[in-house]
VOGU-3710 file (C-alpha; in Angstrom, 3 decimals, decimal comma):
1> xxxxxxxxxx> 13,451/5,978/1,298  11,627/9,181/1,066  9,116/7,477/-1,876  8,456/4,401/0,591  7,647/6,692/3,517  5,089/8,528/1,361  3,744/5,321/0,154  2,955/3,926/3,494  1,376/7,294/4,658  -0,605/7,289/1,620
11> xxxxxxxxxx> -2,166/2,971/2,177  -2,380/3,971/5,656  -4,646/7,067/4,690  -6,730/4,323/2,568  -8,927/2,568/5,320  -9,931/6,561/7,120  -10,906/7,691/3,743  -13,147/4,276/3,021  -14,436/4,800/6,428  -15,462/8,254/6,124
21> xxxxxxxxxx> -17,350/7,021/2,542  -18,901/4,280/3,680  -20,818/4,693/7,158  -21,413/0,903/7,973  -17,637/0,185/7,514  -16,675/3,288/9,947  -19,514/1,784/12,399  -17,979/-1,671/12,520  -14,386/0,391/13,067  -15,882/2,152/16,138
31> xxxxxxxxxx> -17,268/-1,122/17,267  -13,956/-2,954/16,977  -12,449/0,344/19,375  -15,156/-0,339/21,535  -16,547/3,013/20,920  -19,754/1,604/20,912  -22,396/5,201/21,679  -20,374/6,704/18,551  -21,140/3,115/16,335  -24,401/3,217/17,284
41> xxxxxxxxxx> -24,963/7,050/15,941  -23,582/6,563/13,078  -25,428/3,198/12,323  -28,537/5,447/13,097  -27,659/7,503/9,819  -27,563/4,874/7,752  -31,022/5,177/5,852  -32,753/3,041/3,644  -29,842/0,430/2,894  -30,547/-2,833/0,780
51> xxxxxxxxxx> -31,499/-5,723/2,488  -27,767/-7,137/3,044  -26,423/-3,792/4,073  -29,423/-3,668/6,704  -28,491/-7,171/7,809  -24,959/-5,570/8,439  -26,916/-2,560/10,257  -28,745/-4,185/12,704  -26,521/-6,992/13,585  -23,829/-4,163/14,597
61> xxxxxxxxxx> -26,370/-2,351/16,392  -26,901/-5,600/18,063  -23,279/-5,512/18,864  -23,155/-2,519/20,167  -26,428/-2,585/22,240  -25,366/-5,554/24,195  -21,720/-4,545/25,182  -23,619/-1,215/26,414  -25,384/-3,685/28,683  -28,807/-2,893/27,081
71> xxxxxxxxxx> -29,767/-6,464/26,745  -33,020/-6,157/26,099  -32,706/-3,470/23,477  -30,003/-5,946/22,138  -32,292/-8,992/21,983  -35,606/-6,964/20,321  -33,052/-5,924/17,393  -32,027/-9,872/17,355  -35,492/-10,725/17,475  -36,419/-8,261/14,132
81> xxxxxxxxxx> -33,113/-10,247/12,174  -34,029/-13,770/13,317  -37,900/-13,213/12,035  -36,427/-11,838/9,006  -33,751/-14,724/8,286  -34,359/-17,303/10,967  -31,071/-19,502/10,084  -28,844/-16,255/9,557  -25,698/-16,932/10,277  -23,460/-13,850/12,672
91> xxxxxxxxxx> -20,382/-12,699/11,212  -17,765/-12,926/14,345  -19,098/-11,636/17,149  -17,611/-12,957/21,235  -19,344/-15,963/22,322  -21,691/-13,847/24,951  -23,156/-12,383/21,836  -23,732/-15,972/20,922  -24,962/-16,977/23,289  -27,737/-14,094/23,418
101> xxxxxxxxxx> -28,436/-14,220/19,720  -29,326/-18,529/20,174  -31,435/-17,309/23,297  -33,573/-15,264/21,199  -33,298/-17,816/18,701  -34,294/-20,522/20,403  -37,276/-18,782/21,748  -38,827/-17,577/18,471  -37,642/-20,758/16,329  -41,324/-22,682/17,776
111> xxxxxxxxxx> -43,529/-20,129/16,688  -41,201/-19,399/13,053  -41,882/-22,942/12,632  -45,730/-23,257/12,563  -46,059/-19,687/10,961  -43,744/-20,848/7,969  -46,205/-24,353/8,081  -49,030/-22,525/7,925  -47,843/-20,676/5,299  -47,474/-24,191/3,208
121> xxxxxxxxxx> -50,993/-25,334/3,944  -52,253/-21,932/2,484  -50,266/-22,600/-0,380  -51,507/-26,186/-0,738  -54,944/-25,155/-0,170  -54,563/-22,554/-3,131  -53,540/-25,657/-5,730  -49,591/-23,985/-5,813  -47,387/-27,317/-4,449  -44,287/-25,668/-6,043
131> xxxxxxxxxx> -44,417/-22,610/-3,528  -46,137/-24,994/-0,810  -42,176/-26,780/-1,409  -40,590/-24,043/-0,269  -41,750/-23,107/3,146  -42,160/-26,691/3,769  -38,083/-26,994/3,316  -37,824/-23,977/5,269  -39,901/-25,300/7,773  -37,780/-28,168/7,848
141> xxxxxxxxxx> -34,770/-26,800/7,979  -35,913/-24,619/11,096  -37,174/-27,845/12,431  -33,554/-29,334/12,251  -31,834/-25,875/13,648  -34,970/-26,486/16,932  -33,880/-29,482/17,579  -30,196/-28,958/17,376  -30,372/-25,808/19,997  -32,869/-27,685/22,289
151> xxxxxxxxxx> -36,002/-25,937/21,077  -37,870/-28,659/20,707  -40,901/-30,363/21,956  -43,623/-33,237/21,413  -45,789/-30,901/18,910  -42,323/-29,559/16,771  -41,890/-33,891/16,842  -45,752/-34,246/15,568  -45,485/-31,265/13,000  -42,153/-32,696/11,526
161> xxxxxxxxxx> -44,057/-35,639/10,687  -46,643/-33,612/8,968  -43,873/-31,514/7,013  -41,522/-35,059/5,794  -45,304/-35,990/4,731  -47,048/-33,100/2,635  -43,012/-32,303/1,020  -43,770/-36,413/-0,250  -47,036/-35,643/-1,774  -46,265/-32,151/-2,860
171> xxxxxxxxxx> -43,045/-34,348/-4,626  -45,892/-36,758/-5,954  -48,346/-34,297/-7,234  -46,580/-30,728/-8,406  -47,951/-31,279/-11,832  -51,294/-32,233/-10,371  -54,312/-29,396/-9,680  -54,666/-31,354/-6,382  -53,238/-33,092/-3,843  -53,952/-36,575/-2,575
181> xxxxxxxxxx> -52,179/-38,670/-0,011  -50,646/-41,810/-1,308  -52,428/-45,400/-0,734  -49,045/-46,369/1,187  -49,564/-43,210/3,345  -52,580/-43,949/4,642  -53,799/-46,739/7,498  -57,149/-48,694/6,615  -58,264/-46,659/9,918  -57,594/-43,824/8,105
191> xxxxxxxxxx> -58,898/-44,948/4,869  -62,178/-45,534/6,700  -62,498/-42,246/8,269  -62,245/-40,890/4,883  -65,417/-42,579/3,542  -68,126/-40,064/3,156  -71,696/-40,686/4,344  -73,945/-41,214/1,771  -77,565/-39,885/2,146  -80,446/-41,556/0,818
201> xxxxxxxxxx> -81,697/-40,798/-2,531  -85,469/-39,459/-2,977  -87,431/-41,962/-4,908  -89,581/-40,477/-7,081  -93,064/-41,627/-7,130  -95,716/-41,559/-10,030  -98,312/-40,062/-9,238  -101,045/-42,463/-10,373  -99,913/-45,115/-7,711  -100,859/-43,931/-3,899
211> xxxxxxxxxx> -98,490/-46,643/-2,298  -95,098/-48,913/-3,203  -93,418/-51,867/-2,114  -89,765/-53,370/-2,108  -91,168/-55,556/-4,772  -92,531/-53,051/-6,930  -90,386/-52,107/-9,809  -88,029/-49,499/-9,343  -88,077/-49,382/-6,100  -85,103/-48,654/-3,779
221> xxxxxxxxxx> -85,550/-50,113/-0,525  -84,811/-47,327/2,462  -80,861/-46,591/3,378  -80,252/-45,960/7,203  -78,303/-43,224/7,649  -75,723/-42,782/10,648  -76,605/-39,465/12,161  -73,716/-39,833/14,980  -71,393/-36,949/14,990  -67,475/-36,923/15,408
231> xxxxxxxxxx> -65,787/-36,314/18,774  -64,714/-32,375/18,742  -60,634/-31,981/18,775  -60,765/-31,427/22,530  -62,891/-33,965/23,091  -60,771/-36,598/20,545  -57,469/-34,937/22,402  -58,834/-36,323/26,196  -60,850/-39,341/24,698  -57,083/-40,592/23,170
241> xxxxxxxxxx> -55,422/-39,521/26,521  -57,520/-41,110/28,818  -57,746/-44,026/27,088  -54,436/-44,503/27,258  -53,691/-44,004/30,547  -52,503/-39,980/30,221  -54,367/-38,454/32,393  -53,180/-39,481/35,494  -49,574/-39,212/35,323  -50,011/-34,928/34,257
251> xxxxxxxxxx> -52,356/-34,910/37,393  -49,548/-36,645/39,400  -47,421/-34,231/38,276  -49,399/-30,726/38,939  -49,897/-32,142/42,296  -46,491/-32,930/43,112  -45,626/-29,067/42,208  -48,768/-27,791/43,490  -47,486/-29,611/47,007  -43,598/-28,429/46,076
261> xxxxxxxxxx> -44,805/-24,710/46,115  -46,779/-24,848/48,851  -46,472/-26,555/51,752  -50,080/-26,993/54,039  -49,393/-27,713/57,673  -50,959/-30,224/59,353  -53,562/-27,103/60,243  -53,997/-26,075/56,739  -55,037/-29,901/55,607  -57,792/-30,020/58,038
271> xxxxxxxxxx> -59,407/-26,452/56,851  -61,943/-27,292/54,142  -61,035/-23,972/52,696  -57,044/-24,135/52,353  -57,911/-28,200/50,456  -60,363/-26,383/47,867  -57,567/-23,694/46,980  -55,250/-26,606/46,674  -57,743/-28,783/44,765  -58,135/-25,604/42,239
281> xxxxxxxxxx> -54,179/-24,754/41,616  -53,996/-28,714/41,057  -56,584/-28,663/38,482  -55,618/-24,931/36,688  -52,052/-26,474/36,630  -53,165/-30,121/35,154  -55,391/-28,136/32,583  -52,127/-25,958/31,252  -50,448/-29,082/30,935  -53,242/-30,394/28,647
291> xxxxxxxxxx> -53,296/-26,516/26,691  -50,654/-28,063/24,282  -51,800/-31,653/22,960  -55,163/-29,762/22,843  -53,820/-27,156/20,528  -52,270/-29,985/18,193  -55,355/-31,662/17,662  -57,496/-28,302/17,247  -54,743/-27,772/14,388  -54,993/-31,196/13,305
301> xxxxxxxxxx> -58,570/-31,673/13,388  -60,480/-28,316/14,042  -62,337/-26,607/10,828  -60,584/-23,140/9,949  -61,579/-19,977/10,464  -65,231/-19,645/9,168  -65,416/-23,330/8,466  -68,434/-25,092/10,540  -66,576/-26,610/13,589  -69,277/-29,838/14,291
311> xxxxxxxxxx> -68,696/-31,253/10,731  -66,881/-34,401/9,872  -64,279/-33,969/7,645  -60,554/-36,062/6,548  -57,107/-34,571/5,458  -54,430/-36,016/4,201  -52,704/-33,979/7,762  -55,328/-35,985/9,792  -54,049/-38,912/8,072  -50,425/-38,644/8,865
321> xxxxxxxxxx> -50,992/-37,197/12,335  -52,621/-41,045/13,375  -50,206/-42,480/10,504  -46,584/-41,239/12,084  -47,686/-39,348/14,797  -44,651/-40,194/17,596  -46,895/-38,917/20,463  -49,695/-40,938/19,558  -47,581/-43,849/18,775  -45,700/-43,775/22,274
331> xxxxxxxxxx> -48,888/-43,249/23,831  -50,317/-45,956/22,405  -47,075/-48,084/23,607  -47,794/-47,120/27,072  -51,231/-48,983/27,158  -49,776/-51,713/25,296  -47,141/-52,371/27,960  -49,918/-52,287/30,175  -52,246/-55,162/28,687  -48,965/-57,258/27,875
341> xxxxxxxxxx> -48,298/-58,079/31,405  -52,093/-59,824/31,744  -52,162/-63,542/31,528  -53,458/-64,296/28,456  -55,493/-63,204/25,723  -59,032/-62,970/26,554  -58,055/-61,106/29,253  -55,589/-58,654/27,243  -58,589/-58,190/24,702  -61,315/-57,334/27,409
351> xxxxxxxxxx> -58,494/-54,701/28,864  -57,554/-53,259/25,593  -61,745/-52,669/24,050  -62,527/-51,353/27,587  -59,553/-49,436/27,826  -60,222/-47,765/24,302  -63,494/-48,343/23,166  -65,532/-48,743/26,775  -66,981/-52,240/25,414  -66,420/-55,903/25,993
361> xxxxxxxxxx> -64,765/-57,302/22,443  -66,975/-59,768/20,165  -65,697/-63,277/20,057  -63,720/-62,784/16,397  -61,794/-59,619/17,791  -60,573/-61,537/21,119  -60,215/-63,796/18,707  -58,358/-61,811/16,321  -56,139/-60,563/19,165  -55,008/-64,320/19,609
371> xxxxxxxxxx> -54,214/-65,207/16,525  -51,921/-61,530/15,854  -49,770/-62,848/19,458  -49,516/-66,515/17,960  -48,234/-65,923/15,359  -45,636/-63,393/16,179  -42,487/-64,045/18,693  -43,222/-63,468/22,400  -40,328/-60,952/22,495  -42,937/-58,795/19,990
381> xxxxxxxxxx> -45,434/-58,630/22,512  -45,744/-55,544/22,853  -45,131/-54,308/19,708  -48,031/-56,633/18,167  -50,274/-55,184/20,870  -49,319/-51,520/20,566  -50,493/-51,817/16,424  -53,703/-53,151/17,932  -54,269/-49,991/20,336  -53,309/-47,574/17,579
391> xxxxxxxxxx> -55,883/-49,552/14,952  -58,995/-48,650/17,974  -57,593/-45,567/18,458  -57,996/-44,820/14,904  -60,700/-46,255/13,923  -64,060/-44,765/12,984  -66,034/-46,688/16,175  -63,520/-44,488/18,340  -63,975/-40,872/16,844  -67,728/-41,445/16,370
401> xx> -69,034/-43,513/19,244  -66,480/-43,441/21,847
//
């Protein structure tokens, strides 16, 4: 009896003295007796622990931090681990801690998301499509955990399309020096934009012979060369909006909550002054509302950091932005719907060329236009006519000329 006594005092002793050799485990102890000031010094003297053991360190301090009720210490430790290991998983913790730790996360995934695809592109750009894989199935995966937690929004929607993309050609082409985007990939729109423009070659001239002619022998006869430039992103970003019928619904909308906010008595709408302050909020709000789609086609479509910014230039990311770009695409829709409900064709062709490319159509494009709704069931109206709007939206008349 006396040998089992002595036995238990001796297992019991066991977990004090691995506590008192091993710092972390006597912090979580302290945590789990809610002695959370006396886990929180001795997490403190923890120094320079390997990376899992610092995981361990800071989620505790976490811990501890919150049920102090020093949230926002709590949530800038959160924010270090999440940066670190965005789709770290917390070893049980109460649901409150949860709760704050897919706050944080939910904030920071958004940013984590383009840094990591940015990241890729730099990899890409440096010929190494095995490393480019790797943040791109990051990237991905953070994209699923977004979308999951409700972190998402139209540009996450836009870049997934660009990640599924370059992780196909990075599949196509990791034994390659370069990438290129696959025939499939690519619209004829696209294709087009992609053609460079050639500029004439010097002929050389003898010098014994003061004049030529097209008929003369070696001769080449003049190239014209197309000195238009490209629409800037901003200006391709509220060329596709407008032309689609964007515009006004955002401007609905920052007036409605321009009006919500403040309400103008019947005084206040007769004073010139109190209508121009409510003319600007309407217009500051409308513009922040524009800040994103902007941003996606600077990223999409502006030159890089040192790059000239008025130059024309295609990527295979241009590409699959008009390609599977689910904004564009339901934008697109929305104009379709539009021109469906005309009465026939001429009349949905004159709406759609005005509507996209301010002109009246030739006679083979209204022509065209016919033929695509004959010969497809009524009930794919719109979906005939939506193609059609994303074709002039993508074509090379639009970004140069529009």
């Amino acid at each position: 009896m006396k040998t089992i006594a002595v036995l238990g005092l001796l297992l019991a002793a066991v977990p004090a003295a691995l506590a008192a050799e091993d710092p972390l485990l006597a912090a979580k102890d302290l945590y789990a007796s809610a002695s959370y000031e006396e886990a929180l010094t001795t997490l403190s003297g923890i120094e320079s622990p390997p990376a899992e053991i610092a995981r361990q360190v800071d989620m505790y301090r976490a811990f501890s931090l919150y049920a102090l009720g020093r949230t926002a210490e709590a949530e800038k430790v959160a924010e270090s681990l999440i940066r670190r290991e965005p789709m770290m998983e917390l070893d049980e913790a109460a649901p409150r801690i949860e709760a704050m730790f897919q706050n944080v996360r939910k904030r920071l995934l958004p940013v984590l998301i383009r840094a990591e695809y940015r990241t890729a592109r730099t990899e890409l750009d440096g010929k190494k499509p095995e490393s480019a894989k790797v943040h791109l199935n990051d990237a991905r995966r953070m994209l699923a955990s977004a979308q999951k937690i409700g972190a998402w929004d139209e540009g996450l929607a836009d870049l997934q399309v660009l990640v599924d993309g370059f992780l196909d050609l990075t599949r196509a082409a990791a034994d390659q020096s370069s990438l290129a985007v696959p025939a499939a990939v690519v619209s004829p729109a696209a294709a087009q934009m992609a053609q460079p423009i050639v500029p004439p070659v010097p002929v050389q001239r003898a010098a014994a012979q003061s004049s030529y002619g097209p008929e003369d022998e070696g001769v080449t006869p003049p190239s014209v060369v197309d000195q238009r430039s490209p629409l800037m992103p901003e200006q391709l970003c509220w060329s596709v909006m407008q032309a689609t019928g964007q515009f006004e619904p955002l401007r609905a909308q920052a007036t409605a909550e321009v009006d919500a906010k403040t309400k103008l008595t019947d005084a206040e709408k007769a004073d010139p002054t109190k209508q121009a302050e409510r003319a600007t909020a309407i217009e500051k709000l409308f513009r922040e509302k524009l800040r994103g789609h902007e941003d996606q086609y600077v990223r999409s479509f502006g030159g890089a950091a040192g790059q000239p910014q008025t130059d024309f230039f295609a990527t295979p990311e241009q590409a699959l932005y008009f390609e599977n770009g689910g904004v564009l695409r339901s934008w697109a829709a929305g104009l379709a719907n539009r021109v469906a409900a005309l009465p026939e064709p001429k009349v949905m062709a004159e709406e759609l060329y005005l509507s996209t490319l301010t002109r009246l159509p030739g006679e083979a494009e209204s022509v065209e236009l016919a033929n695509a709704l004959a010969t497809h069931p009524a009930d794919q109206k719109a979906a005939v006519l939506t193609d059609l709007t994303w074709a002039l939206i993508t074509s090379i008349e639009f970004r140069f000329s529009h």
